[in-house]
C-alpha angles and dihedrals in degrees: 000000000000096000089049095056078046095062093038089059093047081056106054082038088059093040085056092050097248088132094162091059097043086049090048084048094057100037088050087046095055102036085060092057095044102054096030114023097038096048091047099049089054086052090053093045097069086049091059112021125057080222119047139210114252122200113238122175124193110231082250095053096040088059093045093061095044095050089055103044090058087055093059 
């Protein structure tokens, strides 16, 4: 529920012209989801599945998400 307010907020940002806001909003939103939630769904799981998920990032998406973390 939190990412979705999140996104609701980037939008009327975006609706009042305060692009770089909304922008900020979104990058920070994903950014979340790509250090915390992803990582922690492949912990959990080894814990469920007999398989479980591995995190594989492309060189592309590991920079990605190294460039933007430093923005934060």
């Amino acid at each position: 529920m939190g990412n979705a307010a999140e996104h609701s907020t980037a939008v009327l940002a975006a609706i009042k012209n305060r692009v770089d806001l909304s922008f900020g909003i979104a990058i920070g939103s994903s950014t979340q989801i790509a250090l915390f939630v992803a990582p922690l769904l492949v912990l959990l799981s080894c814990l469920i599945v007999p398989q479980p998920m591995d995190l594989v990032l492309t060189r592309g998406e590991a920079l990605a998400v190294i460039f933007f973390a430093g923005k934060r």
